[in-house]
ZAMARGU-4260 file (C-alpha; in steps of 0.2 Angstrom, whole numbers, plus 5000, padded with zeros to 4 digits):
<rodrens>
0) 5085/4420/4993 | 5068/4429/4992 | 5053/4420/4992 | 5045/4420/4976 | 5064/4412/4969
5) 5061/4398/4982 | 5045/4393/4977 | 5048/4394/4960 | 5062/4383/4962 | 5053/4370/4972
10) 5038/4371/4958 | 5050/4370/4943 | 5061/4356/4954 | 5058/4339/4942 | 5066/4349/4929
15) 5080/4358/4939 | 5086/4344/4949 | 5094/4335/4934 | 5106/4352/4930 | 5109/4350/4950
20) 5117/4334/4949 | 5128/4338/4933 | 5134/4355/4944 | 5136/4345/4960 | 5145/4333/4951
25) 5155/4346/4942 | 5160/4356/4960 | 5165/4338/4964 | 5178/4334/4951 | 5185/4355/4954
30) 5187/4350/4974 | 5196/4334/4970 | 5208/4341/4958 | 5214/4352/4970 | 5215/4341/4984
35) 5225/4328/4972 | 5237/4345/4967 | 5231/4344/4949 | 5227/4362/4949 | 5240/4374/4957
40) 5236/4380/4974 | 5248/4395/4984 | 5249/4396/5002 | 5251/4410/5010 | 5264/4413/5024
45) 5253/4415/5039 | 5238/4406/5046 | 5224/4409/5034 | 5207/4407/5038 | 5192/4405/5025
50) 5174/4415/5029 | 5163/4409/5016 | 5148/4398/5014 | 5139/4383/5007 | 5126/4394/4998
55) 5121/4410/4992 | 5111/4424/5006 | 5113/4432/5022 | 5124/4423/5033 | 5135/4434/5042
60) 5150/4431/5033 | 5156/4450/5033 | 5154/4452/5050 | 5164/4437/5056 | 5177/4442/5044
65) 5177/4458/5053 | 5177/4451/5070 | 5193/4443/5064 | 5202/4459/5061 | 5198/4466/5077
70) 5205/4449/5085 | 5220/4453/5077 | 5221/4471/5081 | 5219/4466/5099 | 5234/4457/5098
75) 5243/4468/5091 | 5246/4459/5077 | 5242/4465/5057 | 5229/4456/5047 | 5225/4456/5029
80) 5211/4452/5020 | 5210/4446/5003 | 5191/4448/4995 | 5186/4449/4977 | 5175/4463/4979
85) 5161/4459/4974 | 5154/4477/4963 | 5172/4484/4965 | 5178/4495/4949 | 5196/4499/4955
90) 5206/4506/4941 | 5220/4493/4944 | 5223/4476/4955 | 5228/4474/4968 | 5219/4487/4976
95) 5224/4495/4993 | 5209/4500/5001 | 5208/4517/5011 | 5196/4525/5022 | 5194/4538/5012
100) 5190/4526/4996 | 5178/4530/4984 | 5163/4515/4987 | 5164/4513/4967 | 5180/4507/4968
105) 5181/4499/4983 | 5165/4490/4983 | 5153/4494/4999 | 5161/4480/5011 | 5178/4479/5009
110) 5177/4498/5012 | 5169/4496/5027 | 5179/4484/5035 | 5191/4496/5031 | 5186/4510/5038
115) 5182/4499/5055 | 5197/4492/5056 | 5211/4505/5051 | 5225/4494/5056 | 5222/4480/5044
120) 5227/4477/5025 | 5210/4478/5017 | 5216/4472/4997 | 5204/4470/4984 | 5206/4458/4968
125) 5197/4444/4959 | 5214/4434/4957 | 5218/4431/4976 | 5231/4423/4973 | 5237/4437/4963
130) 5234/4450/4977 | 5239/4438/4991 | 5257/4439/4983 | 5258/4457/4983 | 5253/4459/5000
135) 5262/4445/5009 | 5278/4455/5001 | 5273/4474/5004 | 5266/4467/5021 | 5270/4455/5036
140) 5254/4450/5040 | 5252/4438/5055 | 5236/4432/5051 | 5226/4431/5031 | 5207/4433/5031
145) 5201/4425/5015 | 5184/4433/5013 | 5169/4422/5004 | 5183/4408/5001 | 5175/4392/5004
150) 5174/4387/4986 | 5190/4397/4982 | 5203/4385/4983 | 5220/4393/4973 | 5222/4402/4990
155) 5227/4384/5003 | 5220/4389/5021 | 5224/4384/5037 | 5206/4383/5044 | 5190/4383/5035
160) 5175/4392/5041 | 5157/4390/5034 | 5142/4401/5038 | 5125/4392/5040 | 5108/4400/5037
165) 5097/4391/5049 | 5086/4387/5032 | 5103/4375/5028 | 5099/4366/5040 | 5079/4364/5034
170) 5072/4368/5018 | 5086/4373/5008 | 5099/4358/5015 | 5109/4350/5000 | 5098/4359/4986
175) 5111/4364/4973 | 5112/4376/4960 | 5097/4379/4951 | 5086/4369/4961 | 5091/4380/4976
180) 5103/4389/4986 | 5116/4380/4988 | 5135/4381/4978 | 5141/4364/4982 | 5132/4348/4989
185) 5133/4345/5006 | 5147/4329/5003 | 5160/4348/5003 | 5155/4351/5019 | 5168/4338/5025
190) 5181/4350/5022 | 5176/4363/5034 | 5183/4364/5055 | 5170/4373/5061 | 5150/4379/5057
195) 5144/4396/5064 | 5123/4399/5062 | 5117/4417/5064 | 5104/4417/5075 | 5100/4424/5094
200) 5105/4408/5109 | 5086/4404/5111 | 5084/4400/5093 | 5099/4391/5091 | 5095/4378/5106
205) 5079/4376/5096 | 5090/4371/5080 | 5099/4359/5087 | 5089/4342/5084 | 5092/4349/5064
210) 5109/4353/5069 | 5112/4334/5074 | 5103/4327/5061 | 5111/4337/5046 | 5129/4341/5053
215) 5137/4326/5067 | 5141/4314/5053 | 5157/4327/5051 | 5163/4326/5067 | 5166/4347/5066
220) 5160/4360/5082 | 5144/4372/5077 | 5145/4390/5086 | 5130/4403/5085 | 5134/4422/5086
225) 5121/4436/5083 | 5124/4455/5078 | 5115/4464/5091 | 5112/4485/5091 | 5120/4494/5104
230) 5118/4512/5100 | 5117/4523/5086 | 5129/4538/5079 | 5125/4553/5070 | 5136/4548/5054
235) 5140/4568/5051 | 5146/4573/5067 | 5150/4555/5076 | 5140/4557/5091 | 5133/4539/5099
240) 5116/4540/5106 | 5108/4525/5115 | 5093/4531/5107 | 5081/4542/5099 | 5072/4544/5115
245) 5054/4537/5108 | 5055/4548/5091 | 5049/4542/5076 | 5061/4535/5063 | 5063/4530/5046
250) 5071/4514/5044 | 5085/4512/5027 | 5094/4494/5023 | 5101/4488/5007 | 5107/4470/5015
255) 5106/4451/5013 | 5094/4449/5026 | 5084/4468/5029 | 5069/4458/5039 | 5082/4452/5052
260) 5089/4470/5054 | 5071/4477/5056 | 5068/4465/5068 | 5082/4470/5079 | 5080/4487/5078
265) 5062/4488/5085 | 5066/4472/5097 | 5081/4486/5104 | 5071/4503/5104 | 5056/4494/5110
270) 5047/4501/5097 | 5049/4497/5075 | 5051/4511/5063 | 5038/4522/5056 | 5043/4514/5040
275) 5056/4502/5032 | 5062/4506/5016 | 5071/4490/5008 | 5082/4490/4995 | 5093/4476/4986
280) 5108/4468/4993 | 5123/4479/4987 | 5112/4493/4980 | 5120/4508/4974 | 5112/4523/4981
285) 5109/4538/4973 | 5103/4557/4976 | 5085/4553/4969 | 5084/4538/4984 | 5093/4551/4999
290) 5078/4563/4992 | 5064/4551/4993 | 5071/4546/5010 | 5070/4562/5015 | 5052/4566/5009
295) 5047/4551/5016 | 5055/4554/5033 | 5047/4571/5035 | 5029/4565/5028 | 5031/4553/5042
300) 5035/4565/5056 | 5051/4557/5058 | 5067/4568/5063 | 5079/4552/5060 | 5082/4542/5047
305) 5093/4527/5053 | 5103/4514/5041 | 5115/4500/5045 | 5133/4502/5043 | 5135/4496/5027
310) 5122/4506/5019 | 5132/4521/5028 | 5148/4517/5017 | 5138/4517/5003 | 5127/4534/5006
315) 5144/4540/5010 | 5142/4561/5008 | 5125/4561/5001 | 5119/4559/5020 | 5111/4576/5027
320) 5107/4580/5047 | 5093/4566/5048 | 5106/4552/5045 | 5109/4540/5059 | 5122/4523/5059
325) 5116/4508/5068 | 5129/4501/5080 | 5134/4483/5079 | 5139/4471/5092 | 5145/4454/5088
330) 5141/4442/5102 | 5145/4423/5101 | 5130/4412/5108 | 5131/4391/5114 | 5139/4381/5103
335) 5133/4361/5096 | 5144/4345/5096 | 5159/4352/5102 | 5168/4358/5121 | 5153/4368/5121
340) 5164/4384/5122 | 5161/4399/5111 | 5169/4402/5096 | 5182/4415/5102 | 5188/4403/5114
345) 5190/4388/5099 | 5195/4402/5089 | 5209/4409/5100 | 5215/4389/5104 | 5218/4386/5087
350) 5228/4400/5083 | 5238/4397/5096 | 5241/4378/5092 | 5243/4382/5071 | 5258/4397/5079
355) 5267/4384/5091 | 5266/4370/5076 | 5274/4383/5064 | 5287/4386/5078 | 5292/4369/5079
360) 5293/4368/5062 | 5304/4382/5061 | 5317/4376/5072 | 5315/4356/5063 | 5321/4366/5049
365) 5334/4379/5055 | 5342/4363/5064 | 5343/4355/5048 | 5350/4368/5040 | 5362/4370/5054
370) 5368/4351/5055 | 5371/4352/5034 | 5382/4366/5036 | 5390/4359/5049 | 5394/4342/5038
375) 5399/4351/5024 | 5410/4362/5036 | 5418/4345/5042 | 5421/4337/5024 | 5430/4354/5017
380) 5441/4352/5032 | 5442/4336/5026 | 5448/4337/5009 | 5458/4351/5014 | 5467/4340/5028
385) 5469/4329/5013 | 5477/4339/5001 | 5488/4347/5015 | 5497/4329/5017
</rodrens>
């Protein structure tokens, strides 16, 4: 949320926090219909995890989601991830994405994730439950990412969870649509397992008295992780650099959160950019904004001209020579009123305990299938031994 919203909310906040309370009360009445059954709910065959959030912004949902494919790649296991895409225009759904998708049909994150993680079913629709049919029968996936799912509940999930800005937890906590950021009140966040915060471990031990005050009454572990740079690659010829030796560089994002990424970027070359140009969440890039990166990257004396992943997808073949991808690296931190184990260690657990719970399952109901057939085995030898005399 950009500041001038913020501050006109809490200005216009006597007014907007009447419409808050009929929508809260509103999202309350949806999440209890479907936990009463009252509106029909489909469960996929394989664990399925929600990424999603209480409120609107940068959270780091997308990442997480991807982190979660590459989990599942590791163990050789196939993932799927059902997103509604946001900006796709696919010319029908359920829509398969490719590498080599076009960005307007796609949308810029599901194409990423993607073209990151090859081995997953990336499927775009706005009815997920429409598209989670389809692909749990073209597909055996072992595990079902739900992306930005918190408050989509006609997909059931096995886990649930919820991305925190650490302004959740201060300023913004349990302000609800208008009179803030947030989609639900902060009574929903009883449905969640588990809380992750973006933000670096120092920070996050800071957070923790808010993190106490706002989140133990749920009983549910809080992990942090932070995205930090590792490296760049040129995106025309795939070479990785650690750097651009002390050069000069023009600095491009078109993300939730494009003062957090500046941030990291100078904290990691030691030095910030000769300029950050900032463009909206999701932006579409054209040919007239490559040109005026270029002018301004050679009126700045800069041979490089560096963007983040995401904005790499969506510059696609407009990129020239001067164009340099980020690197990413997802690293989880400490964690808050838990084991006080990262999340890949909960994470990994709770797979592994959903899996062997499914097993037993399994073999309850094979045996009882098994026991049937074998009564109604023994009563038509019955009634056959009977017509025989």
């Amino acid at each position: 949320m950009s500041h001038s919203i913020d501050t006109l909310q809490r200005s216009l906040a006597p007014v907007l926090a009447p419409l808050s309370w009929v929508y809260s009360a509103g999202m309350r009445v949806r999440a209890g219909f479907y936990q009463r059954g009252l509106l029909p709910a489909w469960e996929p065959d394989a664990l399925t995890v929600s990424v999603g959030n209480i409120g609107w912004g940068g959270s780091g949902k997308t990442p997480i989601a991807g982190w979660l494919l590459g989990w599942a790649e590791s163990r050789g296991m196939e993932a799927l991830l059902l997103t509604r895409g946001y900006k796709a225009r696919p010319v029908t759904y359920p829509y398969l994405v490719t590498p080599g998708a076009l960005v307007e049909e796609a949308g810029d994150e599901p194409l990423m994730l993607a073209t990151m993680h090859r081995k997953a079913k990336v499927v775009v629709d706005p009815v997920r439950t429409r598209a989670g049919r389809w692909a749990m029968g073209q597909f055996r996936p072992g595990l079902v990412v739900l992306d930005d799912g918190f408050q989509h509940m006609a997909v059931k999930r096995h886990v649930d969870l919820v991305l925190l800005r650490p302004d959740d937890l201060a300023g913004q906590w349990n302000r609800v649509i208008p009179a803030g950021s947030w989609r639900e009140p902060a009574a929903a966040l009883k449905r969640a397992d588990a809380f992750l915060v973006k933000m670096a471990p120092e920070n996050f031990t800071r957070l923790i008295p808010f993190i106490s005050e706002r989140l133990e009454r749920f009983r549910k572990p809080v992990f942090s992780f932070q995205l930090r740079p590792v490296g760049v690659t040129h995106v025309l010829d795939g070479q990785a650099e650690a750097g651009f030796g002390g050069g000069a560089y023009l600095l491009v994002t078109g993300v939730g959160d494009p003062e957090q990424v500046r941030r990291s970027v100078a904290r990691y070359f030691g030095y910030p950019p000769a300029r950050h140009l900032v463009f909206r969440d999701h932006h579409a890039y054209t040919k007239a904004d490559v040109l005026a990166m270029q002018t301004t990257a050679r009126r700045l004396g800069c041979d490089a001209i560096l963007c983040t992943p995401k904005d790499a997808v969506k510059l696609g073949p407009m990129c020239s020579e001067e164009f340099w991808r980020l690197d990413l690296r997802l690293d989880f931190g400490p964690s808050a009123l838990g084991s006080g184990k990262p999340f890949n260690t909960w994470w990994s657990r709770r797979f592994d305990a959903f899996n062997l719970r499914r097993t037993d399952v399994l073999e309850d109901a094979r045996e009882a299938e098994e026991r049937v057939a074998a009564d109604r085995d023994e009563t038509t030898d019955g009634e056959h031994d009977h017509d025989q005399k």
